[in-house]
Structures are given as structure tokens and as C-alpha cells.
Backbone as a printed PyTorch tensor [residue, N CA C, xyz], in Angstrom:
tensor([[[-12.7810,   5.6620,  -5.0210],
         [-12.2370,   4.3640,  -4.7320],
         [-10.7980,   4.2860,  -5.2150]],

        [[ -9.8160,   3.1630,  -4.3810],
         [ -8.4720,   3.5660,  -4.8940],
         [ -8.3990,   1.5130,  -5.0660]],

        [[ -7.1450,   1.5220,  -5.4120],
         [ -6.9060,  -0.3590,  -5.7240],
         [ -5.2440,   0.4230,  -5.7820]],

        [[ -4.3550,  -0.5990,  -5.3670],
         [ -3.3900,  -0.4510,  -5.6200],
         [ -2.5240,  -1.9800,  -5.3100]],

        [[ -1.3590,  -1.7710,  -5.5060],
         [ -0.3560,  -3.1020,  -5.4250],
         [  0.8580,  -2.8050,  -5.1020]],

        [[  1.6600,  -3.9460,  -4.5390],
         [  3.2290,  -3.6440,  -4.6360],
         [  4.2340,  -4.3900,  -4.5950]],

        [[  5.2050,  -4.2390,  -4.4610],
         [  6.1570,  -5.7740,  -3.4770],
         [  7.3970,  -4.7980,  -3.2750]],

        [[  8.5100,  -6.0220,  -2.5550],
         [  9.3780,  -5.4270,  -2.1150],
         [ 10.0890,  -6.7280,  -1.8390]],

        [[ 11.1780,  -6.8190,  -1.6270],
         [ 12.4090,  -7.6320,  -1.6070],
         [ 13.4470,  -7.4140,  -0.0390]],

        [[ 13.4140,  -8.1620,   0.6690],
         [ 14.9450,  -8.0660,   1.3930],
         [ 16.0020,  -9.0540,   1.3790]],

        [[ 17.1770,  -8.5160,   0.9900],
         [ 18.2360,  -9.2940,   0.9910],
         [ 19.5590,  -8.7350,   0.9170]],

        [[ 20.5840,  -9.5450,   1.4380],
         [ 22.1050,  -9.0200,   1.7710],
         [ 22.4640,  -8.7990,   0.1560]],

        [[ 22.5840,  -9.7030,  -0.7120],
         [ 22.5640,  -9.6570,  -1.9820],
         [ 21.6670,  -9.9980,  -2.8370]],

        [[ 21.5850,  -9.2830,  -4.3110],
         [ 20.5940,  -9.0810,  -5.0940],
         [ 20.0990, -10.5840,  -6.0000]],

        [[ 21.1430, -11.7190,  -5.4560],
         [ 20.3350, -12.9750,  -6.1080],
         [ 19.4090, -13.3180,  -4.9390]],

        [[ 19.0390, -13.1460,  -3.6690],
         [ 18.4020, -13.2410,  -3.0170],
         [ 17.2510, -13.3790,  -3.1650]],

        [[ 16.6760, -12.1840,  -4.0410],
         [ 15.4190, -11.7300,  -4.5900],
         [ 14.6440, -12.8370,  -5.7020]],

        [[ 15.5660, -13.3820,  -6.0400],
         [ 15.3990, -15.3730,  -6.8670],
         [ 14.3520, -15.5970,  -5.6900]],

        [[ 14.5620, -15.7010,  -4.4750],
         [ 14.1890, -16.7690,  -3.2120],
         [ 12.4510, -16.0070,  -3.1580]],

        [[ 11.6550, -16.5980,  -3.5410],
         [ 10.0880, -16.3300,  -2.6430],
         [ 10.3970, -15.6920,  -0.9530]],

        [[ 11.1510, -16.4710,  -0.5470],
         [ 11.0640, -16.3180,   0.6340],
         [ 11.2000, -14.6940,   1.7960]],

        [[ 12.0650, -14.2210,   0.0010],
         [ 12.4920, -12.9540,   0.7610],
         [ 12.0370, -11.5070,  -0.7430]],

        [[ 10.9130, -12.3000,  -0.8840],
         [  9.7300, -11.7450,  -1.5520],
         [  8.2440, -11.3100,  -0.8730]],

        [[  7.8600,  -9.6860,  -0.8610],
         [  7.0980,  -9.4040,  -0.3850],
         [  5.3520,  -9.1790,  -1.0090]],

        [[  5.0950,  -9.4290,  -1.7960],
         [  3.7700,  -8.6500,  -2.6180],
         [  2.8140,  -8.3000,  -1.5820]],

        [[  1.7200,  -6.6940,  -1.8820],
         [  0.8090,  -6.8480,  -1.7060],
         [ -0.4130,  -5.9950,  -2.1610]],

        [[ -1.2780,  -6.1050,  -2.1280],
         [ -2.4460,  -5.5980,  -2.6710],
         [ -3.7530,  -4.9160,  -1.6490]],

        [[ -3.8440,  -3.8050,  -1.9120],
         [ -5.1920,  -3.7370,  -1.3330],
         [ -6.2370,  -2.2160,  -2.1420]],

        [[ -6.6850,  -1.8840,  -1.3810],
         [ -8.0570,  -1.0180,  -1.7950],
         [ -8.5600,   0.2660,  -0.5130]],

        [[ -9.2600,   0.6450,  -1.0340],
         [ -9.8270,   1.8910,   0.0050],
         [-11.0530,   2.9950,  -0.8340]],

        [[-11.0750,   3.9240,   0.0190],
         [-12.2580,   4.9710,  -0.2940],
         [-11.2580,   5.9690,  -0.0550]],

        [[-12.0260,   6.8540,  -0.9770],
         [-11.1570,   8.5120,  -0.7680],
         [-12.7140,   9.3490,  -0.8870]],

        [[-12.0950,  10.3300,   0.1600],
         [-13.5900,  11.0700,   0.4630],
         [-12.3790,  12.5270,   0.4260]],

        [[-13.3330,  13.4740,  -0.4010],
         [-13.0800,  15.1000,  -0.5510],
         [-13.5970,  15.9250,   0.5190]],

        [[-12.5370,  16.0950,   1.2240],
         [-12.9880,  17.1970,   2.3230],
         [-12.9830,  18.3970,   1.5500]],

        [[-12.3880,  19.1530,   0.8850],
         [-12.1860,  20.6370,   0.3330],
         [-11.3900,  20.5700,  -0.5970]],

        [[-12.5450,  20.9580,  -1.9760],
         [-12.0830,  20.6790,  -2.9330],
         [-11.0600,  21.7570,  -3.2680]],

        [[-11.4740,  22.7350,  -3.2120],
         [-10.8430,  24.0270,  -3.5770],
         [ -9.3020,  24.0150,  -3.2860]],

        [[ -9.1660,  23.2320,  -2.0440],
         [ -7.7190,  23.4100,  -1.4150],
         [ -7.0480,  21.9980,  -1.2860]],

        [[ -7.9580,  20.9400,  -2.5210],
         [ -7.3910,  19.9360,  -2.5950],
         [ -6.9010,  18.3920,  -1.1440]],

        [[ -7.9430,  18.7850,  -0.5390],
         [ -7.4160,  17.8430,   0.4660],
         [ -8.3620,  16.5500,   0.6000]],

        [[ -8.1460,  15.8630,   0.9120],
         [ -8.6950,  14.3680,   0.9570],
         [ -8.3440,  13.5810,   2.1630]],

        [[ -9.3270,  12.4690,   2.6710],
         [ -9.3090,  11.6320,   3.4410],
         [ -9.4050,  10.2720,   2.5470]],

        [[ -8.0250,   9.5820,   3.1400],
         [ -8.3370,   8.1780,   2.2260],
         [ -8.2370,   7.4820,   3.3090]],

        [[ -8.8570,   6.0880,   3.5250],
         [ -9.3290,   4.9430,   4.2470],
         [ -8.7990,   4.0600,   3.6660]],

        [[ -7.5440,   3.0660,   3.5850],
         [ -7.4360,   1.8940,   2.8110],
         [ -7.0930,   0.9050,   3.4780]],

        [[ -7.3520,  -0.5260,   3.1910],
         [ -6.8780,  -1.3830,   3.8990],
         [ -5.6300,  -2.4630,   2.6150]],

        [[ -4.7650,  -2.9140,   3.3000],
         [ -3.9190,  -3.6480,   2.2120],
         [ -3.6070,  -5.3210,   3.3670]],

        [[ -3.1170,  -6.1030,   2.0670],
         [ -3.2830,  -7.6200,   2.5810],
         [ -2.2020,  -7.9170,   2.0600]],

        [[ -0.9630,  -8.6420,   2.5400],
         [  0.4600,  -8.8810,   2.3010],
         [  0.7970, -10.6230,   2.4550]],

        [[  1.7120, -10.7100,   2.1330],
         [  2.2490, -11.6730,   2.3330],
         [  2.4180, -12.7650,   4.1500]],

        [[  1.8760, -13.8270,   4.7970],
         [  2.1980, -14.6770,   5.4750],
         [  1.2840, -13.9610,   6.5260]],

        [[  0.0560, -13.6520,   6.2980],
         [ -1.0670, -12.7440,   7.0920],
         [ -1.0090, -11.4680,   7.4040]],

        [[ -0.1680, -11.2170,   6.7510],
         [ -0.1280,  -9.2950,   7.1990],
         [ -1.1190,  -8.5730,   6.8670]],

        [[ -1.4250,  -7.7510,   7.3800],
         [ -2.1500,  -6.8600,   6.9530],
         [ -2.4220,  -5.5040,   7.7670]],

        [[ -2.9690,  -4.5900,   6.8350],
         [ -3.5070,  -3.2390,   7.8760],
         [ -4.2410,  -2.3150,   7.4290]],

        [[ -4.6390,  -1.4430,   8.2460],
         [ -5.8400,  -0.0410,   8.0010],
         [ -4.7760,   0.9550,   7.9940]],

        [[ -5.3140,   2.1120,   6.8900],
         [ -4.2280,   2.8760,   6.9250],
         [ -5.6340,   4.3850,   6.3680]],

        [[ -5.4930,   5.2810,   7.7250],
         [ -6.2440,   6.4990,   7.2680],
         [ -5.0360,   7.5790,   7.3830]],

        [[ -5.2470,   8.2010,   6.1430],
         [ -4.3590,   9.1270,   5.6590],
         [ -4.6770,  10.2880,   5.1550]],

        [[ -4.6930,  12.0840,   5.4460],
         [ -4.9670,  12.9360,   5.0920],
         [ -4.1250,  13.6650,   4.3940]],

        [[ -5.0860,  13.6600,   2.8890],
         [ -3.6780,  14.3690,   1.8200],
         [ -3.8750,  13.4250,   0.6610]],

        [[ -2.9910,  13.5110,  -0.2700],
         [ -3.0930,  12.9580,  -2.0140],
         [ -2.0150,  12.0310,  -1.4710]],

        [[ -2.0710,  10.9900,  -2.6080],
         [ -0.6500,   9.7120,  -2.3080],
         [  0.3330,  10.1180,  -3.5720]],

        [[ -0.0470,  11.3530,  -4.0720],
         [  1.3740,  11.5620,  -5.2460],
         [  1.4690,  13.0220,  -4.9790]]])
């Protein structure tokens, strides 16, 4: 099982990032399943939930570091 978080900011300038508005957070979760251990590879499944309804599925083969 994975949990993770994040945010992110856009703006022309860095007082911007003051503003919610141009403030991103988000959070989500998933499963990681071991295809081959020996050679280290993995299938992860996660879904994440963002800011003003965003959201998405994200399957990914391989480690996230």
C-alpha cells in the first residue's frame, strides 16, 4: 500500500503563492503489487484527489524513487 501528498503553486511572482487561489494540494493512495522480485520491478495502481474536483488513476511500472 502507498499514501502520499503534495502541492504546488502557480504564479508570475512568488507573493502569489499568499493567494489559495493559486494553491494546489493533493493527496491520494494506491496498491503496489511485485511482479519480480529479484529484478525489482513493481506495478503500482494509485488514485490521487486534488484541488476544485480533480482527480485521477495513475498505473505505473517501476519504483517512484
Amino acid at each position: 500500500m502507498s499514501v502520499f501528498g503534495g502541492a504546488g503553486c502557480l504564479y508570475d511572482r512568488s507573493s502569489d503563492c499568499s493567494s489559495s487561489d493559486n494553491r494546489y494540494p493533493a493527496i491520494g493512495g494506491g496498491l503496489i503489487y511485485v511482479l519480480r522480485e529479484v529484478a525489482g520491478i513493481v506495478l503500482r495502481l494509485e488514485y490521487a484527489v486534488g484541488k476544485d474536483d480533480n482527480h485521477g488513476f495513475y498505473l505505473t511500472l517501476g519504483n517512484p524513487y
